[in-house]
MARLOLUM-365991 format. One record per residue (C-alpha): residue in three letters; chain; x negated, y negated, z. Coordinates in Angstrom, 3 decimals, decimal comma, always signed. Layout:
<sites>
<site 'ala' 'A' <X Y Z>>
...
</sites>
This chain:
<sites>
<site 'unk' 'A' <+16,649 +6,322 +20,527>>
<site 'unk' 'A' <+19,053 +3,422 +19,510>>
<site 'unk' 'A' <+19,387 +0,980 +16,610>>
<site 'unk' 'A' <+21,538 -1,938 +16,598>>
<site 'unk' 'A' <+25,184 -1,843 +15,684>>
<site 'unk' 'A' <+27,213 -4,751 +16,379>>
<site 'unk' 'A' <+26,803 -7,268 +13,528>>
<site 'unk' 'A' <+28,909 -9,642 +15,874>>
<site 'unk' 'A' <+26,264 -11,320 +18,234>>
<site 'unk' 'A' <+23,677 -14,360 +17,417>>
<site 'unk' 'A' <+20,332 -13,637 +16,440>>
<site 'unk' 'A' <+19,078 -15,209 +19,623>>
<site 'unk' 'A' <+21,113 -12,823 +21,414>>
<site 'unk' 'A' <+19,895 -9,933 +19,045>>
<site 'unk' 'A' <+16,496 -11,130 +20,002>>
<site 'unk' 'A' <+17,114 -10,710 +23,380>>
<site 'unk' 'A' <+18,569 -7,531 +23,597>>
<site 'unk' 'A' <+16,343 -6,172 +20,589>>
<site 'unk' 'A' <+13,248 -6,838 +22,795>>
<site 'unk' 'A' <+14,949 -5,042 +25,806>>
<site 'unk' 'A' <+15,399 -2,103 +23,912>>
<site 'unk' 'A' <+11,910 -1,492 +22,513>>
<site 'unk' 'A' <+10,304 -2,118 +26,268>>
<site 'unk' 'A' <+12,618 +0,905 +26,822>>
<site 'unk' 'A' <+11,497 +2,525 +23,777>>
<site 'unk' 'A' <+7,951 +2,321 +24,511>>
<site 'unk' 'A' <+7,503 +2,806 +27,796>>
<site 'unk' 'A' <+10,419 +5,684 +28,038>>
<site 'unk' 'A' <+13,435 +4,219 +30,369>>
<site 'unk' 'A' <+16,897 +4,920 +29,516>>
<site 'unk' 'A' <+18,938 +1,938 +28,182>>
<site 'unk' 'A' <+21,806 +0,982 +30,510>>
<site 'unk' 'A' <+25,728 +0,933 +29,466>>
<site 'unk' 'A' <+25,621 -2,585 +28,950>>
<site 'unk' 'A' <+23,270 -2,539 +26,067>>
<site 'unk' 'A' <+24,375 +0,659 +24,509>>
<site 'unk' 'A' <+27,082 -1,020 +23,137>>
<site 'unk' 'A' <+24,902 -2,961 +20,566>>
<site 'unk' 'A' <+23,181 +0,156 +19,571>>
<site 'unk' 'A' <+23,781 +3,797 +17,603>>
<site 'unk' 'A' <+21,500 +6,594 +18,767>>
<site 'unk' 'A' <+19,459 +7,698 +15,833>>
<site 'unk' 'A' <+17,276 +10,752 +17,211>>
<site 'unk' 'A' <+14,243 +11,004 +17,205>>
<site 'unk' 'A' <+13,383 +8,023 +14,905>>
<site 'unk' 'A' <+8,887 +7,033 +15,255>>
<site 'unk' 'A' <+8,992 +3,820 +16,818>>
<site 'unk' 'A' <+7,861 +1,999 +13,785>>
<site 'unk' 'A' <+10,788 +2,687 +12,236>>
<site 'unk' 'A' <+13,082 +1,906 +14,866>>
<site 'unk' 'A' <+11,336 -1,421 +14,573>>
<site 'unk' 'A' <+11,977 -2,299 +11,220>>
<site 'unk' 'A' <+15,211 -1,310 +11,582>>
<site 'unk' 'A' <+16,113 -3,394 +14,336>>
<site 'unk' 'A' <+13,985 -6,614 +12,535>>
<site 'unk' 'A' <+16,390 -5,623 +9,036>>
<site 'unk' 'A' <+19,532 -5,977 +11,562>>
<site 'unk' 'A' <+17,991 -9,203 +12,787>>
<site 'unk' 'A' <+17,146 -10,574 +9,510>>
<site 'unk' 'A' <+20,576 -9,540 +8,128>>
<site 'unk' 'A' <+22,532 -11,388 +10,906>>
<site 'unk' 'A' <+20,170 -14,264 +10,281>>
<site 'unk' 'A' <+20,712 -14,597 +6,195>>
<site 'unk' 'A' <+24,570 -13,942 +7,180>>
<site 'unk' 'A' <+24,547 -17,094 +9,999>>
<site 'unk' 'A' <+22,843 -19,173 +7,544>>
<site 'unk' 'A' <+24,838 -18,176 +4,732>>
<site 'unk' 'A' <+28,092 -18,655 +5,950>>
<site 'unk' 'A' <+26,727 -21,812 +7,993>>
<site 'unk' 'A' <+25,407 -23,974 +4,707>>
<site 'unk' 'A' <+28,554 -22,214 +2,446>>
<site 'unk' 'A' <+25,929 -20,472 +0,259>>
<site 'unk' 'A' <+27,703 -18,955 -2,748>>
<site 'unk' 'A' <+25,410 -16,313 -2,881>>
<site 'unk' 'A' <+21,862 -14,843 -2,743>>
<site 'unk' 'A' <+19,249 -11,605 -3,220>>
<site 'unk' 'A' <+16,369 -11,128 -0,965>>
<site 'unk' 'A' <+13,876 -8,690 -0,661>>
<site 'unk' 'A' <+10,789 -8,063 +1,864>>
<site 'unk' 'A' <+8,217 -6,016 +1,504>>
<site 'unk' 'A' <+5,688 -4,926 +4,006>>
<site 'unk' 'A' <+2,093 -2,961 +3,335>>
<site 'unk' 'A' <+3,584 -1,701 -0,017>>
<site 'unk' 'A' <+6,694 -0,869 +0,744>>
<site 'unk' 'A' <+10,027 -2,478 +0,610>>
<site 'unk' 'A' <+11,765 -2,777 +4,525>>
<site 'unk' 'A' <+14,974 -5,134 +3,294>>
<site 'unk' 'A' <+16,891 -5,451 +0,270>>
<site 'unk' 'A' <+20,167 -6,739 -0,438>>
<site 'unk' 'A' <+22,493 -9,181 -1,777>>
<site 'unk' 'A' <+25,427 -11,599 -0,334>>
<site 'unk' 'A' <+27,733 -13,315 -1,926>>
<site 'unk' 'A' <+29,174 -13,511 -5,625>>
<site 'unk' 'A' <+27,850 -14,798 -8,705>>
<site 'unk' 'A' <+30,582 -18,029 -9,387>>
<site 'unk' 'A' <+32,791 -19,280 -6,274>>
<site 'unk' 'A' <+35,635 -18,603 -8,954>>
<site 'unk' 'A' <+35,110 -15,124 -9,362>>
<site 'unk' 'A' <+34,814 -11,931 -6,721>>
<site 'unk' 'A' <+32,185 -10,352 -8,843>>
<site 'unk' 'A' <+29,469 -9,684 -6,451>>
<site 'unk' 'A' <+25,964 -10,110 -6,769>>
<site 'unk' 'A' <+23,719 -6,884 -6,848>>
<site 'unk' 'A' <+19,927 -6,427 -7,118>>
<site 'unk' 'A' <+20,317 -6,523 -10,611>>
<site 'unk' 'A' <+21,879 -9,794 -11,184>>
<site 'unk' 'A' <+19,565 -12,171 -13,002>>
<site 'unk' 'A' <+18,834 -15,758 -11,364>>
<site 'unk' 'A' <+16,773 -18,769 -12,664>>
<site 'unk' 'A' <+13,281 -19,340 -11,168>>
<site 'unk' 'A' <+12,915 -22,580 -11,443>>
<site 'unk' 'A' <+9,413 -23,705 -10,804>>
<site 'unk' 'A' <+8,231 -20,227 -9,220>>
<site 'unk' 'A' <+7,378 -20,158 -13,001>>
<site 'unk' 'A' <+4,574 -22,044 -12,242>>
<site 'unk' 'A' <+3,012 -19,029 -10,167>>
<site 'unk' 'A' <+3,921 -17,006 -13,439>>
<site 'unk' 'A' <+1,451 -19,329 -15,318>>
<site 'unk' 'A' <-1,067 -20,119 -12,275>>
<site 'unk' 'A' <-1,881 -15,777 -12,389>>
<site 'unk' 'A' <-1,732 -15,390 -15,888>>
<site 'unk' 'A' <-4,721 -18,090 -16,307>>
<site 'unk' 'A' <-6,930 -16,783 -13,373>>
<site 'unk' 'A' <-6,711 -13,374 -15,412>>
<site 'unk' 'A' <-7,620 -15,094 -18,566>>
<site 'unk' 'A' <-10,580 -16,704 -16,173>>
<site 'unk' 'A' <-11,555 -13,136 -14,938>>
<site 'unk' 'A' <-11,687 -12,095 -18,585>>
<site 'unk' 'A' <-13,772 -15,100 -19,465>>
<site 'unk' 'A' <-11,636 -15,743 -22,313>>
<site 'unk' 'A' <-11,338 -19,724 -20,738>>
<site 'unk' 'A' <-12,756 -21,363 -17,718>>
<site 'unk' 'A' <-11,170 -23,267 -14,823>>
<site 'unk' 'A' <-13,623 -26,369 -15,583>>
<site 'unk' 'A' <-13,105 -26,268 -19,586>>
<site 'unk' 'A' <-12,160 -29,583 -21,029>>
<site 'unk' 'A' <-8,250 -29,439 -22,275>>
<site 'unk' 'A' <-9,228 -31,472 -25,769>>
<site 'unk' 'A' <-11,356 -28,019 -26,647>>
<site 'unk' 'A' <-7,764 -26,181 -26,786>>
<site 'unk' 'A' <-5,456 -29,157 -27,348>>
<site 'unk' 'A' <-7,538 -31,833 -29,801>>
<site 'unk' 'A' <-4,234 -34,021 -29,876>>
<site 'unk' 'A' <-4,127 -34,541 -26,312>>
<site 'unk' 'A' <-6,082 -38,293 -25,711>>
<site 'unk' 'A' <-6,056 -39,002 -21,783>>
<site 'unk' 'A' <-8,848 -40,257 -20,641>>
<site 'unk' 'A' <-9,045 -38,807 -16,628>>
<site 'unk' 'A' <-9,917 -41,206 -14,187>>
<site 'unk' 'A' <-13,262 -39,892 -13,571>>
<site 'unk' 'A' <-17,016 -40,024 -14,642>>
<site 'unk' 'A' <-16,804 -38,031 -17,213>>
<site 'unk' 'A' <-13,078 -39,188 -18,056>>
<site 'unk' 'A' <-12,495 -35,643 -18,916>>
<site 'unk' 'A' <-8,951 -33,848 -18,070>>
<site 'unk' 'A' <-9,692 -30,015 -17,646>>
<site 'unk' 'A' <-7,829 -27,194 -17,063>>
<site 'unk' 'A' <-8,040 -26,960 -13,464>>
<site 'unk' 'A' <-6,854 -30,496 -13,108>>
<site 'unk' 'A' <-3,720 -29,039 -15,325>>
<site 'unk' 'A' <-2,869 -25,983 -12,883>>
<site 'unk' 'A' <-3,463 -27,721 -9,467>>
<site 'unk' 'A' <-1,538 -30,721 -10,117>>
<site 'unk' 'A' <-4,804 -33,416 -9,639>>
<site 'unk' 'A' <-4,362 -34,439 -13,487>>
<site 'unk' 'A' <-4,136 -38,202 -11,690>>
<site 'unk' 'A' <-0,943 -39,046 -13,481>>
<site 'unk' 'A' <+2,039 -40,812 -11,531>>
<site 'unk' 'A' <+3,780 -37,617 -9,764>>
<site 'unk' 'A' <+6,492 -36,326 -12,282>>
<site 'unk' 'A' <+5,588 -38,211 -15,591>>
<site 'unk' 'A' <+7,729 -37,709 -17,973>>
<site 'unk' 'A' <+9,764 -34,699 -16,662>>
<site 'unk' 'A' <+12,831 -36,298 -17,986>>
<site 'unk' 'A' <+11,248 -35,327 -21,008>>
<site 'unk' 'A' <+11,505 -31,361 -19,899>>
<site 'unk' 'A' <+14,822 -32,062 -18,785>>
<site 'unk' 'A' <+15,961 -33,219 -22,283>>
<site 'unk' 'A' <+14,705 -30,345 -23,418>>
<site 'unk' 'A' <+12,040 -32,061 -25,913>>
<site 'unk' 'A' <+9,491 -29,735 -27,247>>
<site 'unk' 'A' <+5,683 -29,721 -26,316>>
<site 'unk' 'A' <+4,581 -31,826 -29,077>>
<site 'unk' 'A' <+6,487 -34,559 -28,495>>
<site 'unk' 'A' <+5,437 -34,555 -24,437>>
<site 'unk' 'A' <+1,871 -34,587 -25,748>>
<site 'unk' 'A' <+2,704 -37,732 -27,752>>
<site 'unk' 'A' <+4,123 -39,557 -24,503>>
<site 'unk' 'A' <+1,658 -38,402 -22,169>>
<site 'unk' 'A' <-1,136 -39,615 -24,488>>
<site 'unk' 'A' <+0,455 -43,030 -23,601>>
<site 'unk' 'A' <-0,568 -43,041 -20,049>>
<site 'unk' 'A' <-3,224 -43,763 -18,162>>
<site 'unk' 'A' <-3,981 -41,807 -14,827>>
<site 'unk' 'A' <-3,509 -43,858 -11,962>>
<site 'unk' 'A' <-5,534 -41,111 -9,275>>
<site 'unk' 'A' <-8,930 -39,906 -9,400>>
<site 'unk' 'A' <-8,698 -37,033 -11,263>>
<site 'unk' 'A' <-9,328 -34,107 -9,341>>
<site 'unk' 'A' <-8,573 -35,252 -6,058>>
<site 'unk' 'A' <-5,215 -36,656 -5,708>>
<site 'unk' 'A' <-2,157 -34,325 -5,378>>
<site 'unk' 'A' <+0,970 -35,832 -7,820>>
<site 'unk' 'A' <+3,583 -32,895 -8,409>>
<site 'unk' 'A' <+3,946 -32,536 -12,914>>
<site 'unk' 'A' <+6,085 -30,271 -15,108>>
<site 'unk' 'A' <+5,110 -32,378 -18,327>>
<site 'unk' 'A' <+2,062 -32,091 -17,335>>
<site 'unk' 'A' <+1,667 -28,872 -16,002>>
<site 'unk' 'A' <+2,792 -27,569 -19,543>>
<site 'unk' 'A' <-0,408 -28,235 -20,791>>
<site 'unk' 'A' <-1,346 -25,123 -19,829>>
<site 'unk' 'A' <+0,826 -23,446 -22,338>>
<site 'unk' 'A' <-1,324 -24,909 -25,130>>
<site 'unk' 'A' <-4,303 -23,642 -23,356>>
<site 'unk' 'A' <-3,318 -20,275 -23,111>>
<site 'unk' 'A' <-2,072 -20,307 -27,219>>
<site 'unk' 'A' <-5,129 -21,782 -28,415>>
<site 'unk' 'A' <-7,489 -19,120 -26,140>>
<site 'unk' 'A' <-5,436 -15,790 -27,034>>
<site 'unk' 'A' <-3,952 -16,831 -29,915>>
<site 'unk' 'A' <-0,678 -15,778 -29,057>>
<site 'unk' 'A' <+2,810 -17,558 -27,716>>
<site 'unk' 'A' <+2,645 -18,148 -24,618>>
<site 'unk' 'A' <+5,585 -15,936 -23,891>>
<site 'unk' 'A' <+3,869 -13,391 -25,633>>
<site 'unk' 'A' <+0,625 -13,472 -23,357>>
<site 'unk' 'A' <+2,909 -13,607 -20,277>>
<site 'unk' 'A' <+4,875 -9,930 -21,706>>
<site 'unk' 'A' <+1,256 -8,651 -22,246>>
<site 'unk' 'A' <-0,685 -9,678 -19,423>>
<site 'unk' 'A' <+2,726 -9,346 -17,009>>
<site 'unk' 'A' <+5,582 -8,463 -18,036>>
<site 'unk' 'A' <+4,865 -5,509 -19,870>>
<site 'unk' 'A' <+2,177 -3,913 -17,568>>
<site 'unk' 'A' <+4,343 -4,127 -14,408>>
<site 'unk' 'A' <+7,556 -3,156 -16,322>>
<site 'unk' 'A' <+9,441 -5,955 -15,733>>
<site 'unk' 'A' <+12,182 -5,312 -18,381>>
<site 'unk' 'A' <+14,687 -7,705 -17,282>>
<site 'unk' 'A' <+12,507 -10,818 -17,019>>
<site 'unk' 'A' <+12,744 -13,239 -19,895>>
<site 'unk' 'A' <+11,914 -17,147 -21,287>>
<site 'unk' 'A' <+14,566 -17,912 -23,167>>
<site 'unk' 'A' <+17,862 -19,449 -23,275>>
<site 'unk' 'A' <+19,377 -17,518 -25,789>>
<site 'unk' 'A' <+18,185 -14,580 -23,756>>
<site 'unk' 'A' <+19,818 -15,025 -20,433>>
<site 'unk' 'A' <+23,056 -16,780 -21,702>>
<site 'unk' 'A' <+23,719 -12,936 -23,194>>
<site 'unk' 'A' <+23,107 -11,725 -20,391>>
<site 'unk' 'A' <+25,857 -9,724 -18,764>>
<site 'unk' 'A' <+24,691 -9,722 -15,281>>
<site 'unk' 'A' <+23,954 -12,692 -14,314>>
<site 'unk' 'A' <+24,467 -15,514 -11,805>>
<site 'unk' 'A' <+26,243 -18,743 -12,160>>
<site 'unk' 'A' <+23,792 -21,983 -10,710>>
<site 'unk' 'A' <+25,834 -24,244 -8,350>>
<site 'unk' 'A' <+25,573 -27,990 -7,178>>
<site 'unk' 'A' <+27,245 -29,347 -3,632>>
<site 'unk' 'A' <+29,287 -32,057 -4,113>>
<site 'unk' 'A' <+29,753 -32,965 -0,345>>
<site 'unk' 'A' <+31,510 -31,272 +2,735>>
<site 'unk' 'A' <+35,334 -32,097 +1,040>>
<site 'unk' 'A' <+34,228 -30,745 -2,384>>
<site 'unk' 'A' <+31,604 -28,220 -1,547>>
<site 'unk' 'A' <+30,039 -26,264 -3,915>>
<site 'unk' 'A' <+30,940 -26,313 -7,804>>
<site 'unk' 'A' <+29,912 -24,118 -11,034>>
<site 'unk' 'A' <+26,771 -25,766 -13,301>>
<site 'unk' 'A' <+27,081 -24,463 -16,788>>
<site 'unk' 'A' <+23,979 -22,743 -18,056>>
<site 'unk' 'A' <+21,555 -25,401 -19,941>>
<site 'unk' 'A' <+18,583 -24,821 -22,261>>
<site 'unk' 'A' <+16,390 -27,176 -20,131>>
<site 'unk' 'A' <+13,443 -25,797 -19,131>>
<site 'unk' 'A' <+13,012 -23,334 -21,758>>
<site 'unk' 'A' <+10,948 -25,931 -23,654>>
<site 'unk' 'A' <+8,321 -25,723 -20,628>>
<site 'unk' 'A' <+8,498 -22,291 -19,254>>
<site 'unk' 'A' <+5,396 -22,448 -17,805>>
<site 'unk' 'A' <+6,977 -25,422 -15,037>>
<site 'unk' 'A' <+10,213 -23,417 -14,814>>
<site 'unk' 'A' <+11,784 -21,267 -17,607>>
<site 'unk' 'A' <+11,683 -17,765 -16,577>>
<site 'unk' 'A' <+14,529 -15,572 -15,611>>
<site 'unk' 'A' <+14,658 -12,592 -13,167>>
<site 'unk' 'A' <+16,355 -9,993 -10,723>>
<site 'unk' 'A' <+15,489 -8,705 -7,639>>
<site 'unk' 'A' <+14,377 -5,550 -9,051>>
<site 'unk' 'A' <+11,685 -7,427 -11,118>>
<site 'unk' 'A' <+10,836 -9,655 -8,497>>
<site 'unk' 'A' <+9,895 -6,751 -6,112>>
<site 'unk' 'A' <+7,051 -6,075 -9,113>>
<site 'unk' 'A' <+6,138 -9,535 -9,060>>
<site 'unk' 'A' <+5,660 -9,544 -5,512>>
<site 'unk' 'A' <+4,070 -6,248 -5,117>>
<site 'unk' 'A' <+1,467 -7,307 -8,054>>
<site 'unk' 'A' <+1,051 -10,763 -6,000>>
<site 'unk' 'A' <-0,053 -9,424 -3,351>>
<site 'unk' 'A' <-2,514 -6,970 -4,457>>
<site 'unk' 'A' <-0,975 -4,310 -4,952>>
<site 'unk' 'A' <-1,442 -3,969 -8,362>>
<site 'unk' 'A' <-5,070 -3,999 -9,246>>
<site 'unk' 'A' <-5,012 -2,447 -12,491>>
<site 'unk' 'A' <-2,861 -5,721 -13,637>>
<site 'unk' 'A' <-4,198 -8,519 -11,573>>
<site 'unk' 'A' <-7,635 -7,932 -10,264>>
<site 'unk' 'A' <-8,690 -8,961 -6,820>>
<site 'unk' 'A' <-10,793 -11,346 -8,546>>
<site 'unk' 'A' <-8,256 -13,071 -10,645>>
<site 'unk' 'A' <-6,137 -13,101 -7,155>>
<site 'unk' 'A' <-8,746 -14,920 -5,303>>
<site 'unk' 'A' <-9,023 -17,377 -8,054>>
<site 'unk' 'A' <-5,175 -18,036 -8,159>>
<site 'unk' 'A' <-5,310 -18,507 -4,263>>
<site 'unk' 'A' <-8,060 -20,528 -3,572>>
<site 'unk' 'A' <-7,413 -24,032 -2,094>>
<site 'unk' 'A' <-8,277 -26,576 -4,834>>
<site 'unk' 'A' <-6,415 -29,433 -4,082>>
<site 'unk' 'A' <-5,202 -30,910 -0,146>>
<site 'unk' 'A' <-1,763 -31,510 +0,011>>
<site 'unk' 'A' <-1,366 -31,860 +3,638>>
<site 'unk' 'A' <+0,504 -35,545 +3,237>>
<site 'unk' 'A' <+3,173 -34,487 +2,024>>
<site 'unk' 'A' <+6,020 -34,188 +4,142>>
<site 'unk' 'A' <+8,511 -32,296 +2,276>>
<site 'unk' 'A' <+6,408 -28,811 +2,411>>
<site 'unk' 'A' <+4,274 -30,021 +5,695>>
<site 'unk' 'A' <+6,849 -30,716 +8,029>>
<site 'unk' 'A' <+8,873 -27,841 +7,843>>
<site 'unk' 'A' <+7,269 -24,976 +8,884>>
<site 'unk' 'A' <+6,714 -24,499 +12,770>>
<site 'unk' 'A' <+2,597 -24,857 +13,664>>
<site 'unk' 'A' <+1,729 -25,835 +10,664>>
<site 'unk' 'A' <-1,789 -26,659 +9,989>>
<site 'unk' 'A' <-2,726 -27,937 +6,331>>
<site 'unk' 'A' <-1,381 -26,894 +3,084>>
<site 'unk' 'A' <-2,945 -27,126 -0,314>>
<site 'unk' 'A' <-2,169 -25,773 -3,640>>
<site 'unk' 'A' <-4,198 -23,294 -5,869>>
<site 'unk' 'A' <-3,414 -22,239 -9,160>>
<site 'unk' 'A' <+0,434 -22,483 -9,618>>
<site 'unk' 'A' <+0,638 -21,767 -5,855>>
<site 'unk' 'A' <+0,869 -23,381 -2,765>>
<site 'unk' 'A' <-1,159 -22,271 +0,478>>
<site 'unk' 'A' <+0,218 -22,906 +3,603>>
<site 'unk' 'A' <-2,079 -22,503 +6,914>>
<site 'unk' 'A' <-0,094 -22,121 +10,168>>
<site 'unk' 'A' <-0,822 -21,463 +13,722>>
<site 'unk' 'A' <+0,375 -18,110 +13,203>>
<site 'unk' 'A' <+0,370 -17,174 +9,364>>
<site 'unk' 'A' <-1,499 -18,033 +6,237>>
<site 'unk' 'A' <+0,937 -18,014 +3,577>>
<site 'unk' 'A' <+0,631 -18,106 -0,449>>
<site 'unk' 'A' <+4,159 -19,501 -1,256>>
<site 'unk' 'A' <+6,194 -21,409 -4,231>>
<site 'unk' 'A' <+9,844 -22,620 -4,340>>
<site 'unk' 'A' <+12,020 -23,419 -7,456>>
<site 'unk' 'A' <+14,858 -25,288 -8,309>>
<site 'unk' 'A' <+16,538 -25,802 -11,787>>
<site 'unk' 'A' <+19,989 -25,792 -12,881>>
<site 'unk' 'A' <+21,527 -24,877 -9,490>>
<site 'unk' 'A' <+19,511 -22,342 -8,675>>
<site 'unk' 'A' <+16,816 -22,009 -6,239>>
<site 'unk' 'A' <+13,960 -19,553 -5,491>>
<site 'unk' 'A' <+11,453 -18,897 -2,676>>
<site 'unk' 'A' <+8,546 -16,352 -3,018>>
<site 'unk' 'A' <+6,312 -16,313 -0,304>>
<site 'unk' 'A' <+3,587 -13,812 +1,539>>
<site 'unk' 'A' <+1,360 -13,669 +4,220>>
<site 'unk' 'A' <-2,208 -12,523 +3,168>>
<site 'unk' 'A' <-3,691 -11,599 +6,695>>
<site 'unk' 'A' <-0,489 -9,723 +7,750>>
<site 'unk' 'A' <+0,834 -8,184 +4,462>>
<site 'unk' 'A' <+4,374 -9,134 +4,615>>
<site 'unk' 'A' <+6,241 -10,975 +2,053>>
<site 'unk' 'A' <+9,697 -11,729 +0,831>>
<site 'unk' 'A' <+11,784 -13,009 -2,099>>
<site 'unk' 'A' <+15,163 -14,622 -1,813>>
<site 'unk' 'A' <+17,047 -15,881 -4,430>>
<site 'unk' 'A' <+20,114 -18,544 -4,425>>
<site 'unk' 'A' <+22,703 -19,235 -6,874>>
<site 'unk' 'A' <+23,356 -22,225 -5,530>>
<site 'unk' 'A' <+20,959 -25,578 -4,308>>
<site 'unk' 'A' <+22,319 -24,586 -0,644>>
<site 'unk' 'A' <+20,805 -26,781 +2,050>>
<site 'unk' 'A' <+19,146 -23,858 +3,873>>
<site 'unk' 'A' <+17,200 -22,612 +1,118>>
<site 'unk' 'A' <+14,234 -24,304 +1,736>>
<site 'unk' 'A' <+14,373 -23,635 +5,426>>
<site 'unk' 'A' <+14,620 -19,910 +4,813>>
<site 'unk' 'A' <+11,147 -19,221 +4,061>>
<site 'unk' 'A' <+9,548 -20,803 +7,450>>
<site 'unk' 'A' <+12,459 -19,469 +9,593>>
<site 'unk' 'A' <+11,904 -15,811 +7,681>>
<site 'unk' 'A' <+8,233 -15,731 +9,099>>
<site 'unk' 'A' <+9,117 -17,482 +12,409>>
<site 'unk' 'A' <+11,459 -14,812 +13,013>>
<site 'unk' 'A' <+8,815 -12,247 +12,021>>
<site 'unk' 'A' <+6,620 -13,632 +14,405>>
<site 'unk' 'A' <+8,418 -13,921 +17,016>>
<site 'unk' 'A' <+9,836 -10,791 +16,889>>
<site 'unk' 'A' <+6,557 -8,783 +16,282>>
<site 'unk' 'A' <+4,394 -10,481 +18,317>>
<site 'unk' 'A' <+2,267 -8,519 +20,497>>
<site 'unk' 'A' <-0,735 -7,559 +22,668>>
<site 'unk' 'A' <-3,420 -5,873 +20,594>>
<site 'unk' 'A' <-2,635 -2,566 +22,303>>
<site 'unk' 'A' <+1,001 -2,850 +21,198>>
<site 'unk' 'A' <-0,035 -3,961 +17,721>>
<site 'unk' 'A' <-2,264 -0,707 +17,356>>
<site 'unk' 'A' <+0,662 +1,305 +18,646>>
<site 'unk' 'A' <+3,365 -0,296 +16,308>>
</sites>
């Protein structure tokens, strides 16, 4: 049997020649001459494996392309498939000044993939009945005075998590970005008026969205960052994930952020900032790869004893439509209708049905994504706002698609 070798042909050529080989494979012919020269013969490798490893070599020369095509500084990714991790690596350095390399262990910003952090944290706090989705927010945050656009004119904590609060999309995130604390974004959000019905129009918050870190303070009586270590962190030993500023700024591994400044000037350094701290549930929290192949694992489902299959299907349910909007609708291939649960979005293809979040803060970016029919999911994190990072998710799983796909015979056999 035969895995690829040469690392200099296209993926659509890998493709090509990948499919070739496993007809061989399966149905026992020899591979000619031509072909061998893409390939090492491996023994007698199952041909599950010699799957995987040929989709790893295809993924690898894809990140590479991509990479090297958008002049990514760097980036970690991980996939993981029915419990166990298939690809893991890293590319790249950690500063375009230096030649220190990233490694599994380097820590990145999430960005807003905090916001799944939060979203799983208060379905578990729903599964423990210690709140409730439809609880009013003034019976855990008294000083908060908006009157929802609704019958009832209540705001609840649902409204809060899937982003149908009603308020003009992003109010007062400059107020996150200055790095003002939560009291004084209750004090300017008490100001507004919503201008949606409450509850069923989509407007994209981090002001807002904090809200939920009140919630969680006044139910548990703990910091929020405390309740994420106890209900998260700590039970899923992530031990390099943290909230704070001060935290990953003495940190000794970790990545430097970077913003493009155009084709002539590329890609530059962005110093670390304490933005974003002051809101971690919209997009404070720091991690590596290692952690993030917890995270993922616990995600999806993996990891009963720490999020229950109940608290899972609350977190994923489809609360709110958010099919309209182009940014997230338009690029992935066969798409049918997204919406967004609880810190998540949920993304409906022809072919997959996919619980997925991005983030991007201080020039970073994240994606986390899985399928939940198929059990494959995968983590890739940027040091850099490259322009192919929010591409990589949708041509991740069209590449797994179209490189799995089979007849129901085949699928049984691979």
């Amino acid at each position: 049997m035969y895995v690829l070798k040469n690392k200099n042909i296209s993926v659509s050529s890998c493709i090509l020649i990948t499919g070739l080989i496993l007809t061989i494979t399966i149905f026992g012919c020899d591979l000619s001459d031509h072909y061998k020269k893409y390939f090492v013969a491996v023994g007698d490798i199952p041909p599950k494996s010699l799957v995987d490893t040929a989709f790893n070599r295809l993924l690898d020369l894809q990140i590479k392309e991509k990479l090297n095509e958008y002049r990514c500084p760097g980036a970690a990714v991980l996939v993981m498939k029915n419990n166990q991790v298939i690809f893991k690596k890293s590319y790249g350095t950690k500063s375009i000044f230096t030649q220190d390399a990233i490694d599994t262990s380097t820590v990145f910003r999430l960005g807003s993939v905090s916001k799944g952090f939060a979203g799983l944290l208060a379905a578990i706090l729903i599964d423990k009945n210690i709140i409730q989705l439809e609880d009013p927010l003034a019976l855990y945050i008294p000083e908060l005075t908006i009157k929802a656009k609704s019958k009832d004119h209540i705001l609840r904590v649902r409204h809060i998590l899937t982003h149908s609060s009603g308020l003009t999309e992003h109010a007062y995130s400059n107020l996150v970005d200055d790095n003002h604390d939560m009291a004084t974004i209750i004090n300017y959000l008490n100001r507004l008026t919503p201008r949606d019905s409450t509850g069923k129009s989509y407007a994209y918050q981090n002001a807002a969205f904090g809200l939920i870190e009140k919630v969680v303070e006044s139910a548990t009586g703990m910091k929020f960052t405390d309740a994420l270590d106890f209900y998260l962190f700590s039970p899923l030993n992530m031990c390099s994930t943290t909230c704070t500023f001060d935290e990953i700024n003495h940190t000794k591994n970790v990545c430097t952020g970077h913003k493009y400044g155009g084709d002539k000037v590329g890609f530059t350094p962005v110093d670390l900032k304490p933005h974003y701290y002051n809101v971690v549930s919209a997009g404070g929290i720091n991690a590596n790869l290692v952690d993030m192949e917890k995270w993922l694992n616990a995600i999806m489902g993996y990891r009963p004893d720490v999020i229950s299959p109940n608290a899972r299907a609350i977190a994923f349910t489809s609360y709110i439509n958010t099919s309209y909007e182009d940014k997230y609708f338009n690029e992935w291939p066969g798409i049918k209708n997204s919406h967004y649960g609880l810190g998540w979005r949920l993304i409906t293809t022809d072919k997959n049905n996919v619980v997925y979040h991005g983030g991007l803060v201080n020039g970073f970016r994240t994606e986390i994504a899985f399928d939940k029919n198929k059990e494959i999911g995968i983590v890739i994190l940027y040091n850099s706002l490259c322009g192919y990072s929010h591409k990589s998710v949708p041509e991740f799983f069209e590449l797994w698609n179209n490189f799995y796909f089979r007849s129901d015979e085949q699928n049984d056999y691979l």
